[in-house]
C-alpha positions as CSV (number, residue, x, y, z in Angstrom):
1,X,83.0,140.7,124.2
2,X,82.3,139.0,121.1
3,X,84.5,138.3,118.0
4,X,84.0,139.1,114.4
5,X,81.8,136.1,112.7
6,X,83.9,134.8,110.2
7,X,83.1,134.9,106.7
8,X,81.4,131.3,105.9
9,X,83.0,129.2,103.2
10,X,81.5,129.4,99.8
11,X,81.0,125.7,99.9
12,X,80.6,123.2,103.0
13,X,81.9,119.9,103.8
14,X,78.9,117.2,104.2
15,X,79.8,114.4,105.6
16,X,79.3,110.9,103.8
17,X,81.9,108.5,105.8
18,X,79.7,105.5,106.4
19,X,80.4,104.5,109.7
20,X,78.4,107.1,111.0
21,X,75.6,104.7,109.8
22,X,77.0,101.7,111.5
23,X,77.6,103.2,114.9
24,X,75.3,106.2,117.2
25,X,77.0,109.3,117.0
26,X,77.2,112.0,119.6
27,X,77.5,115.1,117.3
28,X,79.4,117.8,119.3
29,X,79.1,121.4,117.7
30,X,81.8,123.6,118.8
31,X,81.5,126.9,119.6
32,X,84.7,127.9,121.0
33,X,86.2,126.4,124.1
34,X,89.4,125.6,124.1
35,X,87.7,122.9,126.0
36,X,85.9,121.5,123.1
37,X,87.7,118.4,122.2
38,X,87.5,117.5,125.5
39,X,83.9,117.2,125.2
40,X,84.5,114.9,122.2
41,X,87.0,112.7,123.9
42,X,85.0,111.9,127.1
43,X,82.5,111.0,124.8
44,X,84.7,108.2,123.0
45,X,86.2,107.4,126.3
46,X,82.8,105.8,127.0
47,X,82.8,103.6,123.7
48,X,80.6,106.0,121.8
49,X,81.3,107.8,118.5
50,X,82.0,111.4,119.0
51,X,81.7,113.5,115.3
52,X,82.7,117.5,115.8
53,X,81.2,119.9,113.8
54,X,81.8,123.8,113.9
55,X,78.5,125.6,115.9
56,X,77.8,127.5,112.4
57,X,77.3,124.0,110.8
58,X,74.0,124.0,108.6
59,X,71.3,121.3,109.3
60,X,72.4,119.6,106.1
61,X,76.1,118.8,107.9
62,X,74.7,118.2,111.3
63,X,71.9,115.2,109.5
64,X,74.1,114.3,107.3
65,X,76.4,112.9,110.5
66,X,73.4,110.7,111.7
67,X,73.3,112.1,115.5
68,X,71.4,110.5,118.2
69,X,72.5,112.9,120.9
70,X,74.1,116.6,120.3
71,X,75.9,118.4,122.9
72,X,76.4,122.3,122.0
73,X,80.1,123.3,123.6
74,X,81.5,126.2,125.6
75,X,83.0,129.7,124.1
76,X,84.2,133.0,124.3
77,X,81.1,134.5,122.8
78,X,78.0,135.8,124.9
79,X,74.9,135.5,123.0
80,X,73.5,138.8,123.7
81,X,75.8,140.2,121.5
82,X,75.1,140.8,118.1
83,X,77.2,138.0,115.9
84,X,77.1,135.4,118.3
85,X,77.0,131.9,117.1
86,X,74.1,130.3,117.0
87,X,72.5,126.9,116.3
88,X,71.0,127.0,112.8
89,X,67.4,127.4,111.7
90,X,64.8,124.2,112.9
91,X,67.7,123.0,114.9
92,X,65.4,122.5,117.7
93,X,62.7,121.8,115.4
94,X,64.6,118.8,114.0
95,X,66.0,117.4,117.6
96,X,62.3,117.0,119.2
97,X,60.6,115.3,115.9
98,X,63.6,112.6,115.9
99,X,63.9,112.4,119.7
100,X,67.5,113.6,119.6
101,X,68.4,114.8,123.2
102,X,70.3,117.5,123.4
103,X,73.0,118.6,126.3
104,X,74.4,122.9,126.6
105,X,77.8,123.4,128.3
106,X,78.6,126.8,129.4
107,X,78.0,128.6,126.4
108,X,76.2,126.4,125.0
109,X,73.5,126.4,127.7
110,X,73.1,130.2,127.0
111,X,72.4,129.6,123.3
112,X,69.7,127.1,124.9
113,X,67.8,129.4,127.0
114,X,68.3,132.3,124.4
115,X,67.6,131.1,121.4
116,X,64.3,129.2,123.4
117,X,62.8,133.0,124.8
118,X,64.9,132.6,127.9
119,X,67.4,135.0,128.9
120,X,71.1,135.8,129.5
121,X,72.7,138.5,131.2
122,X,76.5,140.2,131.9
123,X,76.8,138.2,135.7
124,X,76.2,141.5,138.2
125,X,78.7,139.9,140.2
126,X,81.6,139.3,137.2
127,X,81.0,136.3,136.7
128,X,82.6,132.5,137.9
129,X,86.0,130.9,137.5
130,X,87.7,127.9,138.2
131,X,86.7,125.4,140.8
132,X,83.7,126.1,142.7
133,X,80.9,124.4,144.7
134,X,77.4,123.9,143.1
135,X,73.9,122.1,144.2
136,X,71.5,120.2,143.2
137,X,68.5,121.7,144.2
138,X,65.6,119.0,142.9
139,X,65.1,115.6,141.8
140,X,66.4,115.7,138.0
141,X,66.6,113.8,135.0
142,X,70.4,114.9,134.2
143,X,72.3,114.0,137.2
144,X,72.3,110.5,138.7
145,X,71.5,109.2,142.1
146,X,74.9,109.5,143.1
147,X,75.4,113.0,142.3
148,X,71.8,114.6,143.7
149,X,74.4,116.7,146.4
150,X,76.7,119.5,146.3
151,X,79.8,118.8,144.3
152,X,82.8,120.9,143.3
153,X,82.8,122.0,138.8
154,X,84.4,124.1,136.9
155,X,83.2,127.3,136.2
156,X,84.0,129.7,133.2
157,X,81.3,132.2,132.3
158,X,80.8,136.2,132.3
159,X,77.7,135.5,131.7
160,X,74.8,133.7,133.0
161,X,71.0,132.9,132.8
162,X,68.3,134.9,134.2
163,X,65.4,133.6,133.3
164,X,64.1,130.5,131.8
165,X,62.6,129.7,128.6
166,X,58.7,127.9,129.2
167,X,59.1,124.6,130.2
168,X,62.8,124.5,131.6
169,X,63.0,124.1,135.4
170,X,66.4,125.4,137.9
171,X,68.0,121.7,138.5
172,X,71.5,122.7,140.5
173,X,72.8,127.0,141.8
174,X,76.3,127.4,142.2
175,X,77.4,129.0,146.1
176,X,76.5,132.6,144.8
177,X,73.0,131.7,143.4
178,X,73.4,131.7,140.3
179,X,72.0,129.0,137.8
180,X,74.3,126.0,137.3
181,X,71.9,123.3,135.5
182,X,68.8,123.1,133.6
183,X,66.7,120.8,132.3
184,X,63.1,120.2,130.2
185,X,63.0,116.4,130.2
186,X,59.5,116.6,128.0
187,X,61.8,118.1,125.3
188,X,64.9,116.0,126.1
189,X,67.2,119.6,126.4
190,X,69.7,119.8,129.3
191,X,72.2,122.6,130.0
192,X,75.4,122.8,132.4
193,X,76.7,126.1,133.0
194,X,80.3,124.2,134.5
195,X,82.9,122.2,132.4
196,X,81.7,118.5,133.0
197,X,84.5,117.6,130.5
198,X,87.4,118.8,132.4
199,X,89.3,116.7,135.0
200,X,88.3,119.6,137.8
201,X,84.5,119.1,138.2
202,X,84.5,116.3,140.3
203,X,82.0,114.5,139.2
204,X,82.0,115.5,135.4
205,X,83.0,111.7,133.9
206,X,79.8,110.6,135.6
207,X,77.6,112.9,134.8
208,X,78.6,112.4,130.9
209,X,78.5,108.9,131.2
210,X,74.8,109.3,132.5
211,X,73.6,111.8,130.6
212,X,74.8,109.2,127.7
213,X,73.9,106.2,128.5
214,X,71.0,107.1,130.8
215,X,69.3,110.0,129.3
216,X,70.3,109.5,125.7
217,X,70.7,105.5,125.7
218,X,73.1,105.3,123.4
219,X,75.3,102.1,123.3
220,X,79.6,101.9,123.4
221,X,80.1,100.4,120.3
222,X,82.8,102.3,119.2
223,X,86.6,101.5,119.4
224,X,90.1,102.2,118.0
225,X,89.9,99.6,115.6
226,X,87.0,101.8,114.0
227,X,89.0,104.4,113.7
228,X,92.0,102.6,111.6
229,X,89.4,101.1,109.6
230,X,87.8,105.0,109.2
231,X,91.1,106.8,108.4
232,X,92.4,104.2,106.3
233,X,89.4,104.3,104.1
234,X,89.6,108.3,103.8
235,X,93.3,107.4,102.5
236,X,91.9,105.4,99.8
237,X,89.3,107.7,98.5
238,X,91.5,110.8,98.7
239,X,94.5,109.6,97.2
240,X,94.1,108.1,93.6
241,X,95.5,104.8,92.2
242,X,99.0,106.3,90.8
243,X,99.4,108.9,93.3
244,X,102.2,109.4,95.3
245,X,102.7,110.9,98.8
246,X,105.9,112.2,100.8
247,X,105.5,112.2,104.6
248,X,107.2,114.3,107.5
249,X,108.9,112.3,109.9
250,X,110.2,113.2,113.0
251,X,111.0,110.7,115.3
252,X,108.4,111.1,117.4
253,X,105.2,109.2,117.9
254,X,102.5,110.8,116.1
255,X,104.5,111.0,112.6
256,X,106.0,107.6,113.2
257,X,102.4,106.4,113.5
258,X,100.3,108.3,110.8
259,X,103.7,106.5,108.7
260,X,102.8,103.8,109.8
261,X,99.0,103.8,109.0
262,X,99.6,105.3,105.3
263,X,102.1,103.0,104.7
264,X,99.9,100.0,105.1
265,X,97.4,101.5,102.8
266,X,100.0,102.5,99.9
267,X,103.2,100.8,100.3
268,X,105.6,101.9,98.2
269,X,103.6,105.0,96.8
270,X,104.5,106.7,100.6
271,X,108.0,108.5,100.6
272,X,109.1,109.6,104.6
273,X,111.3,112.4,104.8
274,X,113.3,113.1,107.8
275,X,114.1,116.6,108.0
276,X,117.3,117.5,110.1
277,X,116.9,121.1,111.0
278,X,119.4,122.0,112.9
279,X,117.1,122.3,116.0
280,X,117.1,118.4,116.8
281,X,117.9,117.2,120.1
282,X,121.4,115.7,121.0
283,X,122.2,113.0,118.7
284,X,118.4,112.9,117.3
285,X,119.2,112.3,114.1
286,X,121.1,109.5,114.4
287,X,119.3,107.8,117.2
288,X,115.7,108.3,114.8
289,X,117.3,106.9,111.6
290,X,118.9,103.8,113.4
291,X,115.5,103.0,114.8
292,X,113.8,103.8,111.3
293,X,115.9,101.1,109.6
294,X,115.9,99.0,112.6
295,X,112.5,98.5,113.8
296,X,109.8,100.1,111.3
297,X,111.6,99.0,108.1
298,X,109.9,102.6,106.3
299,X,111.0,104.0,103.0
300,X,113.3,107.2,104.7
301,X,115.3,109.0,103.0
302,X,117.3,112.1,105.5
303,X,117.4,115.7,104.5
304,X,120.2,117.9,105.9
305,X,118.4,121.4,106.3
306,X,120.1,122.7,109.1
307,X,122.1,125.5,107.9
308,X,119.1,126.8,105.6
309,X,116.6,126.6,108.6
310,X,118.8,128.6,110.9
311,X,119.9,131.4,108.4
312,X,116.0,131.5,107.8
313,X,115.3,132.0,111.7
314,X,118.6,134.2,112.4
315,X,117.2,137.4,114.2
316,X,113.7,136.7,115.0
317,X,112.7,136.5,118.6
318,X,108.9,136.7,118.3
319,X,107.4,133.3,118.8
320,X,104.8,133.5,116.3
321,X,107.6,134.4,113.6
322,X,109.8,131.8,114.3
323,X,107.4,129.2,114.2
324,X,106.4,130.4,110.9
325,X,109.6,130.4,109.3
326,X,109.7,127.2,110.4
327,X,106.5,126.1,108.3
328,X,107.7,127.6,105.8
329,X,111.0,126.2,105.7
330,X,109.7,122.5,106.3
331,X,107.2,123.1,103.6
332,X,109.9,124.5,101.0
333,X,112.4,121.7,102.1
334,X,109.4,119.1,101.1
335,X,108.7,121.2,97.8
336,X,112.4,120.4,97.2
337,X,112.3,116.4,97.7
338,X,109.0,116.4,95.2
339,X,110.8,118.0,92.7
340,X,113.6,114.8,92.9
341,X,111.0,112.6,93.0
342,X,109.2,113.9,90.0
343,X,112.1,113.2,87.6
344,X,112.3,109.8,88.9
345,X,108.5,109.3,88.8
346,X,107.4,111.2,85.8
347,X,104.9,113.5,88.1
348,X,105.5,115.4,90.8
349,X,103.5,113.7,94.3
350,X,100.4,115.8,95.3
351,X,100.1,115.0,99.1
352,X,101.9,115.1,102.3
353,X,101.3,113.7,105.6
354,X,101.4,115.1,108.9
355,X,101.3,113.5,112.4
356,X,98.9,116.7,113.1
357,X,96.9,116.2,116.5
358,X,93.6,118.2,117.5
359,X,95.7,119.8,120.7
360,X,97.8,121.3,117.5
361,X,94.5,122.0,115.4
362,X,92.5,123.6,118.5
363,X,95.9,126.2,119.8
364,X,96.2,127.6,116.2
365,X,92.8,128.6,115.6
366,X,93.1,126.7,111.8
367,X,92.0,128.6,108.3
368,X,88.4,128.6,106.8
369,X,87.3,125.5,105.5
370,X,89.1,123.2,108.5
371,X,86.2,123.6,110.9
372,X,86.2,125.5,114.5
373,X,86.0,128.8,113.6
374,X,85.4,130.6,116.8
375,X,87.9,129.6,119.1
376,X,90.9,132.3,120.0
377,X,94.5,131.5,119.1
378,X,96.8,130.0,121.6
379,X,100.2,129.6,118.9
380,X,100.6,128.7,116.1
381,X,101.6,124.7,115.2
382,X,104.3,124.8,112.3
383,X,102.0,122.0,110.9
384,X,99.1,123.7,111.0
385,X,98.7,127.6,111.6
386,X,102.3,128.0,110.9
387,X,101.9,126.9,107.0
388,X,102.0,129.4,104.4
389,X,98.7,129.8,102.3
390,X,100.2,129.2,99.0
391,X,100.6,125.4,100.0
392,X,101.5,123.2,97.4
393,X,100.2,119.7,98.8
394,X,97.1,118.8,99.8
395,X,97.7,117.5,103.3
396,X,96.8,113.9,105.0
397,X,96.1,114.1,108.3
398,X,94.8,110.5,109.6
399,X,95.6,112.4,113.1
400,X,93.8,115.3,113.5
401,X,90.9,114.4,115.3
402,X,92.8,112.4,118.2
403,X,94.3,112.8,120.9
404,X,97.7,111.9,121.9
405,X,96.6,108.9,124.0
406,X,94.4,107.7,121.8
407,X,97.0,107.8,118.8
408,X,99.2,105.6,121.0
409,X,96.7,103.1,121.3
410,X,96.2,103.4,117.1
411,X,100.2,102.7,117.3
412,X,100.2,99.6,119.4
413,X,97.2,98.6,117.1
414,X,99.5,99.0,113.9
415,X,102.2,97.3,115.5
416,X,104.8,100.4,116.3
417,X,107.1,99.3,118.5
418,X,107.0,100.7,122.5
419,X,109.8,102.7,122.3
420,X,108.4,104.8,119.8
421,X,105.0,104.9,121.7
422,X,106.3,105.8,125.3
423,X,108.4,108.2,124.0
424,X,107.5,112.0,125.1
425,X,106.4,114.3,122.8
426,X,108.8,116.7,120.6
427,X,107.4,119.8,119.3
428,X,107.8,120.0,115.4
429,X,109.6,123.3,115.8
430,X,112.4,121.5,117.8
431,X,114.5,123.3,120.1
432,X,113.4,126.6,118.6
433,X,110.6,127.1,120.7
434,X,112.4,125.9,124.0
435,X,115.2,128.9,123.3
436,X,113.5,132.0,124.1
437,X,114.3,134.8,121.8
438,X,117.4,134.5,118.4
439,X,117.9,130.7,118.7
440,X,120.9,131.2,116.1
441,X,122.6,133.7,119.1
442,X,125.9,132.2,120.0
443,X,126.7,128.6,121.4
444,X,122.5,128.7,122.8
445,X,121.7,125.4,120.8
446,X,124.4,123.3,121.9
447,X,124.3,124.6,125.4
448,X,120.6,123.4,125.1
449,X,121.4,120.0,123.5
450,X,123.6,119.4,126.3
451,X,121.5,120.3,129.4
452,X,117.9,118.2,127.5
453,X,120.4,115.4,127.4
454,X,121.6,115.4,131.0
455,X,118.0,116.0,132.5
456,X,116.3,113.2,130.4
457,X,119.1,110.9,131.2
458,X,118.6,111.6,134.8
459,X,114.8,111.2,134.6
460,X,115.1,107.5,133.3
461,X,118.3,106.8,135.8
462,X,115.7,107.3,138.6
463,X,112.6,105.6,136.8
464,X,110.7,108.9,136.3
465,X,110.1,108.2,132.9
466,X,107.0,106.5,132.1
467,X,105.3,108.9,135.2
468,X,105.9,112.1,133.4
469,X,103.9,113.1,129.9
470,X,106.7,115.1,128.9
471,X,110.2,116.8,130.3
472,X,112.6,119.2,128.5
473,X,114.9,122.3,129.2
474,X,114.3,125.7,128.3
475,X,117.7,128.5,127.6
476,X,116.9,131.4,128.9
477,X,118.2,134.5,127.4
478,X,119.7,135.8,130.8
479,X,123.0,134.8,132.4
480,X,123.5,135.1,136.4
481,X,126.5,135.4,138.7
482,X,128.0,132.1,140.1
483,X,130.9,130.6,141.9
484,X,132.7,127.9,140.0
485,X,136.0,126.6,141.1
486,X,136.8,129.8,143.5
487,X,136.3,131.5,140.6
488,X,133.1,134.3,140.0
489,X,131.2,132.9,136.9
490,X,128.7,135.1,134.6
491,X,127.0,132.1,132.7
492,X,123.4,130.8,131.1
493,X,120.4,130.0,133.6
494,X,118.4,127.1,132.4
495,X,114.9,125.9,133.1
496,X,113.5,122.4,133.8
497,X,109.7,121.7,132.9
498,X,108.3,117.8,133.7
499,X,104.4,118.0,133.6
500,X,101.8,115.2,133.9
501,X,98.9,114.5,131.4
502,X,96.3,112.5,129.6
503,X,95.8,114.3,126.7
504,X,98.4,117.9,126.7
505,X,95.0,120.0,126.8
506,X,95.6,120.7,130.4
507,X,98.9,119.8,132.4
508,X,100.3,119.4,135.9
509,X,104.0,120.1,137.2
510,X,105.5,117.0,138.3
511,X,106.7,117.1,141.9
512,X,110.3,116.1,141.8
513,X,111.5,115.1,145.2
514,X,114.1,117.9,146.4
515,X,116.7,114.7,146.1
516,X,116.1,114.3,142.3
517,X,116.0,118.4,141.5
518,X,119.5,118.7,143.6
519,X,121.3,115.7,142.2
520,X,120.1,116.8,137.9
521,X,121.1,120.7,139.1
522,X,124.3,119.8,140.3
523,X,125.0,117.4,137.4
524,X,123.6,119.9,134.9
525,X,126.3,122.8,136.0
526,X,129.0,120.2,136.8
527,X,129.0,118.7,133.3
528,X,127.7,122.0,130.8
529,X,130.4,124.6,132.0
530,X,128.7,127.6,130.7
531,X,125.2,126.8,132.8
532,X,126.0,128.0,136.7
533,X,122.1,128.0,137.3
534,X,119.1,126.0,137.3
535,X,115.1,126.5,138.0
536,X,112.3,124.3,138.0
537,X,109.1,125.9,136.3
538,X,105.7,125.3,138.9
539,X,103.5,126.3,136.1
540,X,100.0,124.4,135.5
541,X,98.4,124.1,132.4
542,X,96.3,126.6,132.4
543,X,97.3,129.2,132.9
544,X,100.7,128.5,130.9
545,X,101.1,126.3,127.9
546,X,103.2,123.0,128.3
547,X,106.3,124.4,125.7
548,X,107.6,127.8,126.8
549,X,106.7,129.5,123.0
């Protein structure tokens, strides 16, 4: 069924950042998928500029970006139904007179053959999902050599195409007929019906890398070192001469590094803040400031929050309320700190900084006027749909369009030491969103603290570390019956989560040896006396998220 359109903005963002004149761009106009960014990032794991633009973009945007190739993502729409997104007026029109070739995915190939005099229909059969078998069934321009066979893709579509606009041809039918593939190489217009982008089709890294470099000849001329010179230069022209900026540091790697990267461009006009909350890990604080003075030599001056934050979050369970309150609070703690530094100053600082990434920007569906507007909300990110509207800062986000590996590479780049770059990632809501339901409920945090602290202890004591994305504890508000010392116990069941990743959009569980998950249980209830039971959560990523909440 399709969503709402949103209301467009009043004004919209052209873009005017130069490099898109020095390098080709691959414009990517997102429709939806949660898979979108995946799209963009396969794209610049192949050396070539990726740009993402929303799917109502006008043609104004979408040239002023310079494309050479445009891929039209996946969604939740079907474009039968009134309200759909669709590509904008002379879109077409425009890609054939400059020879721009154009690739559909999923949805995206539906807009093609709709919006071309083709057409799409509910699948009689209810449609495909997840990993299936498809054919080629001709000689085509869009697949290689090496993939003119059957291969297994990933499928994720209610609907599906019927009949062809003039001039497209079937290229590949999944096992149930239906059409997979399509292609008018006169036109330079593809369309895949499966997920290329995602690490379940097979084949998909190939047939991106040909369509590409191939098809679309464009050339890898883009790397990280573009994107420092890119972000550094959007730090120059949006914060003035005399400005001054406070920045939200939390330890972990993405703050540390978009720190890092403002730093260098305003020295002593950046002010870090490190927020203790109360919801910090065991010893966190400590352990992030000795390593701030230590190894980064930043400006950081600690904030004790904790007993504010936890009065704010007392008695809310939902998940979507508490990481509110959390926004809030952070945002009110930081409203706080300008104040100081406005009597010292002489004007109060206009911007913060956030280590935001796009898995953050994609799960909280973001407000008008930040871009993919028809995607369907996972959670909310304190840092992103978790602030209030009545922000007072205009935010710096050198992050936002990168992934997490990719903003570890930036890191090494600017010089952040290792340790901050291998660590796993933290959630900006701490150990709120690991406590299911009131996290202020009895002695729940420190039983917590004391469980993470024992499991992450025994990950690196077996040199599990650097093989697992990331690995926590969750509390679970339920206690089970144990024996403990000949005595019968009545005590907190934890959970253990370890998943595997390249980029947190989609996540395996990592298979513990039964060795590991018997010697970290019995530690765990030999050393927190109030825990007298353990699980280990087999969950993938989809269909759960990585963080419990």
């Amino acid at each position: 069924m399709a969503e709402p359109s949103p209301k467009k903005a009043k004004t919209e963002t052209v873009e005017t950042n130069s490099i898109f004149q020095r390098h080709l761009v691959c414009c990517v106009l997102d429709y939806g998928s949660q898979y979108t960014q995946l799209i963009a990032r396969r794209v610049r794991e192949n050396g070539v500029l990726s740009v993402l633009l929303p799917g109502d973009a006008s043609m104004e945007r979408i040239k002023s970006v310079h494309p050479r190739t445009i891929v039209l993502s996946g969604g939740p729409n079907s474009v039968h139904v009134e309200g759909a997104p669709r590509v904008p007026e002379g879109f077409f029109e425009y890609c054939q007179e400059n020879d721009i070739p154009v690739l559909g995915i999923c949805y995206g190939m539906q807009l093609i053959v709709h919006q071309l005099g083709g057409e799409v229909k509910t699948a009689e059969a209810g449609g495909e999902y997840g990993r299936m078998p498809m054919t080629v069934v001709c000689d085509s321009t869009l697949f290689s050599t090496e993939s003119q066979d059957s291969q297994l893709v990933w499928m994720s579509h209610g609907d599906e195409a019927v009949k062809l606009p003039e001039g497209f041809s079937v290229v590949a039918r999944s096992e149930q007929g239906a059409i997979v593939a399509i292609e008018n190489p006169g036109r330079r217009i593809f369309g895949l019906q499966y997920h290329p982008e995602v690490m379940h089709s097979e084949r998909g890294a190939e047939t991106i890398r040909h369509f590409l470099f191939d098809v679309a000849k464009m050339t890898g001329d883009w790397k990280m070192e573009d994107v420092l010179e890119e972000e550094m230069e959007k730090i120059r022209q949006q914060v003035g001469p005399t400005d001054h900026v406070i920045c939200a540091l939390s330890g972990g790697v993405d703050s540390t590094v978009a720190a890092t990267l403002v730093h260098r461009v305003l020295g002593d006009r950046l002010h870090c803040v490190f927020v203790d909350n109360g919801l910090l890990r065991y010893k966190e604080g400590e352990r992030v400031m000795d390593t701030f003075n230590q190894h980064l030599h930043l400006p950081v001056t600690k904030v004790d929050d904790a007993e504010r934050m936890l009065n704010r979050l007392k008695g809310l369970t939902d998940p979507e309320a508490k990481r509110k309150a959390i926004g809030a609070e952070f945002i009110d703690v930081f409203s706080d700190y300008a104040h100081k530094l406005e009597k010292e100053l002489g004007h109060k600082p206009r911007f913060l900084v956030q280590g935001t990434l796009y898995p953050d920007v994609i799960e909280s569906c973001p407000p008008p006027g930040k871009g993919q507007k028809h995607s369907h909300t996972i959670k909310s990110h304190h840092n992103v749909g978790g602030l209030p509207e009545d922000l007072q800062f205009e935010l710096i986000e050198p992050l936002r369009e990168l992934f997490k590996d990719e903003v570890r590479a930036l890191g090494r780049l600017l010089g952040v030491p290792e340790q901050f770059i291998a660590r796993h990632p933290f959630p900006g809501p701490g150990l709120a969103v690991r406590i299911i339901g009131d996290v202020t409920e009895g002695d729940r945090l420190d039983v917590l603290r004391e469980v993470d602290e024992v499991y992450i202890n025994a990950i690196r004591e077996w040199g599990l570390y650097d093989k697992i994305w990331q690995a926590f504890a969750v509390f679970l508000p339920v206690r089970s019956v144990g024996v403990q010392g000949d005595q019968r116990t009545h005590s907190h069941v934890v959970a253990l989560r370890a998943v595997t990743s390249s980029d947190g959009m989609t996540a395996d569980w990592y298979p513990f040896q039964p060795d590991f998950l018997r010697y970290v249980s019995t530690k765990i209830c030999n050393t927190v006396r109030s825990v007298n039971r353990v699980v280990y959560d087999v969950t993938s990523k989809p269909p759960g998220t990585i963080e419990w909440e």
